[in-house]
C-alpha positions in Angstrom: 6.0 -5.9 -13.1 5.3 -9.8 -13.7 1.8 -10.9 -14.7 1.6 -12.7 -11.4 2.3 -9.2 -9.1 -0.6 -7.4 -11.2 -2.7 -10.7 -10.9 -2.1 -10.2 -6.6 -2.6 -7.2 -6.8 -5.9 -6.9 -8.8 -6.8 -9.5 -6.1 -5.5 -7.3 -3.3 -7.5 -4.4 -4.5 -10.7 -6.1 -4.6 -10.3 -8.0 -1.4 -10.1 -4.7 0.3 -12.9 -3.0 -1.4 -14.9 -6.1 -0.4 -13.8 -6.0 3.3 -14.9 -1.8 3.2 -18.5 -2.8 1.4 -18.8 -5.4 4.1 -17.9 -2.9 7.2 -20.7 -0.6 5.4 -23.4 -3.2 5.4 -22.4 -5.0 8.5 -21.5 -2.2 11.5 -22.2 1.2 12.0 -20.7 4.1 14.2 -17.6 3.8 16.2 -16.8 0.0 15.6 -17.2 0.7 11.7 -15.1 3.4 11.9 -12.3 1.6 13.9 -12.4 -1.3 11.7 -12.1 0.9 8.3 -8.8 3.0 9.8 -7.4 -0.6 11.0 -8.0 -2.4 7.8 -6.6 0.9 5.6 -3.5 0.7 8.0 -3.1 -2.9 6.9 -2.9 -2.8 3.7 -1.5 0.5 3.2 1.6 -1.3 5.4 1.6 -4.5 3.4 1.6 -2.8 0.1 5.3 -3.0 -0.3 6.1 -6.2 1.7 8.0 -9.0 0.6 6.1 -11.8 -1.3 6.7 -14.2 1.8 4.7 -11.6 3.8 1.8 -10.6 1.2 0.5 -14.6 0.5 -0.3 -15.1 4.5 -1.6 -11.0 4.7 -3.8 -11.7 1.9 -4.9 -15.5 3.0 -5.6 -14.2 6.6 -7.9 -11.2 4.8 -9.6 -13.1 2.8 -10.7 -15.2 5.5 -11.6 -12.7 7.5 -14.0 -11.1 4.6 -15.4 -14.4 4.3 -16.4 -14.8 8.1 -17.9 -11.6 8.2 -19.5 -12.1 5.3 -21.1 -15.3 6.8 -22.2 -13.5 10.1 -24.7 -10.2 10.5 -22.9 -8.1 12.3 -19.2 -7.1 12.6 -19.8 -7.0 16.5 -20.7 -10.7 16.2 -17.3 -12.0 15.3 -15.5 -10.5 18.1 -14.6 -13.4 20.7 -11.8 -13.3 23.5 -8.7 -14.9 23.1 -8.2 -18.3 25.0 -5.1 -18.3 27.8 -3.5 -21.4 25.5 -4.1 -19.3 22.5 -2.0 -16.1 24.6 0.0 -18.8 25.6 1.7 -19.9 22.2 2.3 -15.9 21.2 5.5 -14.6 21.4 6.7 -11.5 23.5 6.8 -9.7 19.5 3.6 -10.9 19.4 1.8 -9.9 22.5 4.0 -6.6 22.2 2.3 -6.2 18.6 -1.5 -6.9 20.5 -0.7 -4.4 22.9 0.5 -1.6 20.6 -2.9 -2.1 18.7 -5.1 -2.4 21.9 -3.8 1.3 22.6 -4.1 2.4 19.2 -7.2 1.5 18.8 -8.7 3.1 22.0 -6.4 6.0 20.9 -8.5 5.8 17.3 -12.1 5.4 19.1 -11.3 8.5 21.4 -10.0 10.7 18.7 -13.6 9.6 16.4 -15.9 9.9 19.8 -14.2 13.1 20.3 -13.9 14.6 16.8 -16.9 13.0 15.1 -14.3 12.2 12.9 -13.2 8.9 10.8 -9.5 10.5 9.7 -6.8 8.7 10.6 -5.4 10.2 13.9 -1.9 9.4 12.6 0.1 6.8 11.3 0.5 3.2 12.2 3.6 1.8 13.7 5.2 -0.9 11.6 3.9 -4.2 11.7 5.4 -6.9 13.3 5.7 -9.4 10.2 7.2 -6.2 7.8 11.1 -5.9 8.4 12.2 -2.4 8.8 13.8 -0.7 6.1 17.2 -0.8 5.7 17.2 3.1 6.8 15.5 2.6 10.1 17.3 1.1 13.3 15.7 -1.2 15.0 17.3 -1.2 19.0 15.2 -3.7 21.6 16.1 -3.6 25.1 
């Protein structure tokens, strides 16, 4: 392993303790719950991923710990997403927002229901990880 893959991932492993200390201190409840599974998901997908992947994964975390470490609430960095903003994704894309739309009512029924933050099962692949070379991929 080169001294530049244990330096990313040292940084990796802190980013994503931060992000869990900030979801502690900053939400409670459901929406704390949600956001720990989702976040978990992430980077338990990402943790193999090709280095092209992991420098935008990690940029786009690391901004995202910085805004809600900015803000006083997790609840207060939620914000709808503009039609021109919908209007530059791609079908992958809005296919990707959909999948984690029902997924995460999926996650907030199973907690409401159970009382309970365990994962309800696992996430599908992520749209920016290529499948592996054992998995067919078929799109109609």
């Amino acid at each position: 392993m080169s001294s530049s893959t244990v330096t990313r991932n040292t940084a990796a492993v802190k980013l994503y303790r931060d992000i869990l200390r900030l979801h502690r201190q900053k939400t409670v409840g459901v929406n704390r719950q949600v956001a720990d599974i989702f976040v978990k998901y992430e980077f338990k997908l990402h943790r193999e991923a090709k280095e092209e992947f992991v420098n935008d994964f990690l940029k786009q975390w690391t901004n995202y710990r910085n805004e809600l470490a900015e803000k006083s609430t997790l609840e207060s960095m939620a914000r709808s997403i503009s039609a021109a903003e919908i209007a530059m994704l791609s079908d992958e894309q809005l296919d990707a927002i959909d999948e984690l739309k029902k997924a995460t009512e999926k996650a907030i029924n199973h907690i409401e229901a159970d009382g309970n933050i365990e994962d309800p099962e696992e996430p599908p692949k992520h749209p920016s990880q290529p499948p592996l070379e054992s998995e067919t991929v078929s799109r109609q």
